[in-house]
C-alpha positions as a LaTeX table, in Angstrom:
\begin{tabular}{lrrr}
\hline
Residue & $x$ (\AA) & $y$ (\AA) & $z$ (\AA) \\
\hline
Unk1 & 117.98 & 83.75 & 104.97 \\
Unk2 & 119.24 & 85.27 & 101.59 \\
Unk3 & 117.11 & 86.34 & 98.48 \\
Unk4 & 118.83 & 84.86 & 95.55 \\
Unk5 & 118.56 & 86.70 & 92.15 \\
Unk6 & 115.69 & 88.97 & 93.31 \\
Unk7 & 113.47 & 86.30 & 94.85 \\
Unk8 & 111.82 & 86.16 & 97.73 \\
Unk9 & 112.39 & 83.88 & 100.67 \\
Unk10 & 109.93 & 82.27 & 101.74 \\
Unk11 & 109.36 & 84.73 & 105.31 \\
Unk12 & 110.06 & 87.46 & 103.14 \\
Unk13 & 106.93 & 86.17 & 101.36 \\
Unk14 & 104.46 & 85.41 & 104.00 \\
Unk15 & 105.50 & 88.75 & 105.87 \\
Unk16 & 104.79 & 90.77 & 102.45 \\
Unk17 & 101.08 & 88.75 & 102.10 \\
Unk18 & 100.19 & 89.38 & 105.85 \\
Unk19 & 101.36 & 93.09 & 105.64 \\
Unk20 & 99.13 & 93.56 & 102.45 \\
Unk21 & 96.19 & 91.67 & 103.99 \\
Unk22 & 96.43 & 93.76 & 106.95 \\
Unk23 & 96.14 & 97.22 & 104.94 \\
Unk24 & 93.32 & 95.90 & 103.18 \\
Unk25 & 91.53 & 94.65 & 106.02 \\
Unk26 & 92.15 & 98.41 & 107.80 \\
Unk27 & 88.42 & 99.25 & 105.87 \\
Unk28 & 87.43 & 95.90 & 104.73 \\
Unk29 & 88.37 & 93.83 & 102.17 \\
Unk30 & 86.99 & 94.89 & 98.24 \\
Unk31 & 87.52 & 92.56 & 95.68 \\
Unk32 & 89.93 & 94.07 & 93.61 \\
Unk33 & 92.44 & 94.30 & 96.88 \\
Unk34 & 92.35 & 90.51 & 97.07 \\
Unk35 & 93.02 & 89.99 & 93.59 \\
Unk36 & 95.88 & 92.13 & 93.84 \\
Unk37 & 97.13 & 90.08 & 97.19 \\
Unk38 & 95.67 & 86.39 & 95.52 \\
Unk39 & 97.94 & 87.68 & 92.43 \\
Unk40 & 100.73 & 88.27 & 94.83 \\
Unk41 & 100.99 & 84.80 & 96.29 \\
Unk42 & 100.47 & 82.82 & 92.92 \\
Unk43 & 103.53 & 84.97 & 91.25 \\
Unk44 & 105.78 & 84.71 & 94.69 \\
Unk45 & 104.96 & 80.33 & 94.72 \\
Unk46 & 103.14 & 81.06 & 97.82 \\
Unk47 & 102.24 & 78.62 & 99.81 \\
Unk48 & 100.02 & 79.85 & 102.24 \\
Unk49 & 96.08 & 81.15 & 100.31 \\
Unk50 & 94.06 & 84.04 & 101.32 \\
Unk51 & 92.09 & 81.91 & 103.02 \\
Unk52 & 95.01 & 81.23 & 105.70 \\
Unk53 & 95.63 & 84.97 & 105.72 \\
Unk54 & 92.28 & 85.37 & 107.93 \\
Unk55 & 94.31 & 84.39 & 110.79 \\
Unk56 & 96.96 & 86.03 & 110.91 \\
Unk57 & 98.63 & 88.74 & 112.31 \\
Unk58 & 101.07 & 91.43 & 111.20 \\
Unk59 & 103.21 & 93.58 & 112.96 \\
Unk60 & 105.20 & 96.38 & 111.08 \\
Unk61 & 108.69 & 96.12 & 113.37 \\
Unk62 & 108.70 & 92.33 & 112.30 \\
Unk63 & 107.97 & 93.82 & 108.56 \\
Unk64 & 111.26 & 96.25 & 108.90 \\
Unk65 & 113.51 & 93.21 & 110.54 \\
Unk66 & 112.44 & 90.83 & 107.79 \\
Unk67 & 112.59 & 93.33 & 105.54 \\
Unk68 & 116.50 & 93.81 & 105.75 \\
Unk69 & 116.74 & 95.73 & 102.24 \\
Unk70 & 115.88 & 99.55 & 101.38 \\
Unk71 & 114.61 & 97.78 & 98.04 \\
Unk72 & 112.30 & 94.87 & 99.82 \\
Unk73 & 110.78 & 97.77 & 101.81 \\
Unk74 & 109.86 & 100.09 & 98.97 \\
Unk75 & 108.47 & 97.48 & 97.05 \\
Unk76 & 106.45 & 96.54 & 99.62 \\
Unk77 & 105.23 & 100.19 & 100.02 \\
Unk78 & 104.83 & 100.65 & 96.30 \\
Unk79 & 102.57 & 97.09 & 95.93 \\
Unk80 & 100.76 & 98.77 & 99.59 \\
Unk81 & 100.11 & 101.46 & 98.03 \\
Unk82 & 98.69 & 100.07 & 95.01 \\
Unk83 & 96.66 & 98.19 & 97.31 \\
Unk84 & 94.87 & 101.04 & 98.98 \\
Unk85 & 94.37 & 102.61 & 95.49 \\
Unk86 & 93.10 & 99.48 & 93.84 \\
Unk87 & 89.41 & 99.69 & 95.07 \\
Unk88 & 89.06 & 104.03 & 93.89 \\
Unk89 & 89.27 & 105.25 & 97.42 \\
Unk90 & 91.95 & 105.62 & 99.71 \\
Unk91 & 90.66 & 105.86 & 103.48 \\
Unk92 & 91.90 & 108.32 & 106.61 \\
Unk93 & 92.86 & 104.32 & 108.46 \\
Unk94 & 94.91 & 103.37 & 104.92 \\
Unk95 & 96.87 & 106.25 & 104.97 \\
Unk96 & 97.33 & 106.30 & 108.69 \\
Unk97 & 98.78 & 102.74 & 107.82 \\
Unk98 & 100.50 & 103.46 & 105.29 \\
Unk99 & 102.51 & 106.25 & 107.23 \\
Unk100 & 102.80 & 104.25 & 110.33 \\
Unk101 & 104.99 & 101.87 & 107.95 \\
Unk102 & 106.74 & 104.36 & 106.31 \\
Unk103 & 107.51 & 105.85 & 109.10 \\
Unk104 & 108.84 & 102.72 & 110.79 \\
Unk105 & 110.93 & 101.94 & 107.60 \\
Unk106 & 112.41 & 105.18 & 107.85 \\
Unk107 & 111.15 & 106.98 & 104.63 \\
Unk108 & 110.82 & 110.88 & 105.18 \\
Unk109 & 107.71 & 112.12 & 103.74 \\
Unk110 & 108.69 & 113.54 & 101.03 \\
Unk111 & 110.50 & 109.40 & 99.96 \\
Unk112 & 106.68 & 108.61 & 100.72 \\
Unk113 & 105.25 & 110.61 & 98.36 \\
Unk114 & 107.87 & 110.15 & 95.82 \\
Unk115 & 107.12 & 105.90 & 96.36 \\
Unk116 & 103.37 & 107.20 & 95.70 \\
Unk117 & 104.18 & 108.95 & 92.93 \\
Unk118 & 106.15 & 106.21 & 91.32 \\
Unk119 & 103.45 & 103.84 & 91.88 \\
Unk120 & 100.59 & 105.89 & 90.51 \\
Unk121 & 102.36 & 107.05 & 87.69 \\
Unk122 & 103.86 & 103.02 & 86.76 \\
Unk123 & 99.76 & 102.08 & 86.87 \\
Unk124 & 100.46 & 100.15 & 89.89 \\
Unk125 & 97.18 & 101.31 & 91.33 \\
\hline
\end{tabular}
């Protein structure tokens, strides 16, 4: 299944909205991370809700499969990130996460904390 023009498909979307509810269900859900993820799915045409989220499941070696493209993976770290920033406080299990998937996408550490950087700097987070 191929993105056309920069959109999504729709896997592409649900894997990105189960990945970011998973990180932000790592230390419990604040109410700023699902805005950020209820603001996802509304731009992307979603049509799944955070309510259907709940359910799910996410696993990051289906992320890097569906996630064919260096560019669909750092976005998806860069809106993760923002995620874990979004409620002031960034916990030991987020960043384990967030490594785990950087990690598994094949960033080096220092591509990591460049993606941070990038984010923190745009006011993603």
């Amino acid at each position: 299944m191929e993105s056309q023009h920069g959109s999504m498909t729709p896997e592409e979307i649900d894997v990105f909205a189960r990945g970011l509810h998973h990180l932000a269900s790592v230390d419990g859900i604040d109410p700023r991370e699902a805005e950020l993820i209820a603001d996802f799915l509304r731009e992307a045409g979603a049509t799944i809700t955070m309510d259907d989220l709940k359910g799910t499941s996410f696993s990051k070696f289906e992320a890097v499969q569906v996630f064919d493209k260096t560019y669909l993976r750092r976005i998806f770290l860069k809106t993760a990130i923002a995620l874990v920033h979004r409620d002031g406080h960034t916990s030991v299990a987020e960043r384990l996460a967030l490594a785990e998937l950087a990690d598994v996408f094949g960033l080096s550490n220092v591509e990591f904390v460049e993606l941070e950087n990038e984010a923190l700097s745009a006011g993603l987070a």
